[in-house]
C-alpha positions as CSV (number, residue, x, y, z in Angstrom):
1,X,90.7,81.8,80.5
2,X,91.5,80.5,83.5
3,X,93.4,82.9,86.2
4,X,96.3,81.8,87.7
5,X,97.5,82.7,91.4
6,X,100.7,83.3,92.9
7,X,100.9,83.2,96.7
8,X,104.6,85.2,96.7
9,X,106.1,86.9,93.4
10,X,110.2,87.4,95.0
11,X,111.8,89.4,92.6
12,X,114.4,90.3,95.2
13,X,117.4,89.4,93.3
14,X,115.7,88.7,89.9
15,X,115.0,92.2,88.6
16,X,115.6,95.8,89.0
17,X,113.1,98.9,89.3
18,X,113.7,99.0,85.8
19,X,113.6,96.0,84.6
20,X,109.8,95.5,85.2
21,X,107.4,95.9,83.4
22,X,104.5,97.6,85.2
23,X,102.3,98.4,82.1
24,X,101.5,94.9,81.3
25,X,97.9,94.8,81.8
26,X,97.1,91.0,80.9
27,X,95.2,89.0,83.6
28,X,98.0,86.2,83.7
29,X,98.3,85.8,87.5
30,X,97.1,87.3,90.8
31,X,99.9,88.7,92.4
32,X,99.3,88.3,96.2
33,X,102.5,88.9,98.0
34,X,105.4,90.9,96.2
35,X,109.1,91.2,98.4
36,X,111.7,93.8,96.4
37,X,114.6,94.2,98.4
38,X,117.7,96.3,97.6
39,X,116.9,97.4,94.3
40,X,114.2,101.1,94.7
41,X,115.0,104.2,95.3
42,X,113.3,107.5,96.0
43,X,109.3,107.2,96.5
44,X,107.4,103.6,96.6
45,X,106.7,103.3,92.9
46,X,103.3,104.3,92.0
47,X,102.8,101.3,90.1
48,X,102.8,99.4,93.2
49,X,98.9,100.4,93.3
50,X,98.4,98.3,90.7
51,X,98.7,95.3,92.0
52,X,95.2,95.2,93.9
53,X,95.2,91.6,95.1
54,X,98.3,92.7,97.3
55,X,98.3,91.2,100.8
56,X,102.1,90.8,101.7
57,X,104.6,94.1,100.5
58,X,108.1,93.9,101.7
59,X,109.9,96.7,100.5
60,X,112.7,95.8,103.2
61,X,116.3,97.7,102.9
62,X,115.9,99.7,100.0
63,X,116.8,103.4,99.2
64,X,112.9,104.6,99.9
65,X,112.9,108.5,101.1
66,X,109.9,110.9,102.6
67,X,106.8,109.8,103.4
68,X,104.2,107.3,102.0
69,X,102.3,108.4,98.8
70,X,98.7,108.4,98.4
71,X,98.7,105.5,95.5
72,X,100.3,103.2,98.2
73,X,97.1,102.9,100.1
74,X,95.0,102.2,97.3
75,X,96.5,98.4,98.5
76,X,92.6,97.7,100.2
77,X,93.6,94.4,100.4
78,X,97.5,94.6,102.2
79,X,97.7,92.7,105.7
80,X,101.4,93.1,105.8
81,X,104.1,95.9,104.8
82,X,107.7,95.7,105.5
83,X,109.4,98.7,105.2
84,X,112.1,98.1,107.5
85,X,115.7,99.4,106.8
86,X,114.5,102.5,104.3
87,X,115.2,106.5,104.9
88,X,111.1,107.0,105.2
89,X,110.5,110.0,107.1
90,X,106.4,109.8,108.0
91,X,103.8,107.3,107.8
92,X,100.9,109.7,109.5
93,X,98.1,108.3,107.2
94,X,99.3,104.6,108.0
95,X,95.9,103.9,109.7
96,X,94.4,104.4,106.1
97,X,95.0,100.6,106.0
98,X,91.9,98.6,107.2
99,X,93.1,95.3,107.1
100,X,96.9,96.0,108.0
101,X,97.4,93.2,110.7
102,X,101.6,93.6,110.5
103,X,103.6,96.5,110.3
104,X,107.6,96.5,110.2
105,X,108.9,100.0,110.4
106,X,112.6,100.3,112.0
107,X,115.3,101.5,110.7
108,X,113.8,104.3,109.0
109,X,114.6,108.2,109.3
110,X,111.3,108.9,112.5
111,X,111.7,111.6,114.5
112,X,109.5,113.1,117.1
């Protein structure tokens, strides 16, 4: 079968948190870029690490609390990650990200 490739899978407007289906495990396209805006809440979904062809995450003005979680930088392959306009509060292990090349982090809850 041949694989299929998506540069940019937008489901800003499209679908909700839970309205995806994350256990779908069928080889149907390569999802390189993902942008969910204004629909999570809480912690970066661990399904997120999923997707392992992930260059381009825009999580952009969500709900998204605390710090990163471990799964998130299972992304080896992420060159950019919008997380603008969130309530994160640390992103210490952000250099965990070889081949992060652009970072948008403002509007977020940093102190220090």
């Amino acid at each position: 079968d041949e694989v299929q490739c998506e540069d940019k899978m937008d489901l800003m407007y499209e679908y909700g948190q839970d309205d995806i289906d994350w256990t779908d495990d069928t080889p149907q396209r390569i999802v390189t870029g993902l942008t969910l805006r204004q629909r999570l809440g809480g912690q970066i979904p661990e399904e997120l690490s999923l997707l392992s062809f992930l260059q381009y995450l825009d999580l952009e003005n969500n709900k998204l609390v605390g710090s990163l979680p471990s799964h998130i930088y299972e992304l080896h392959k992420l060159n950019t990650l919008i997380l603008s306009q969130n309530q994160l509060s640390n992103v210490d292990d952000i250099g965990e990200f070889k081949h992060l090349e652009h970072l948008s982090l403002s509007m977020n809850n940093f102190k220090g």
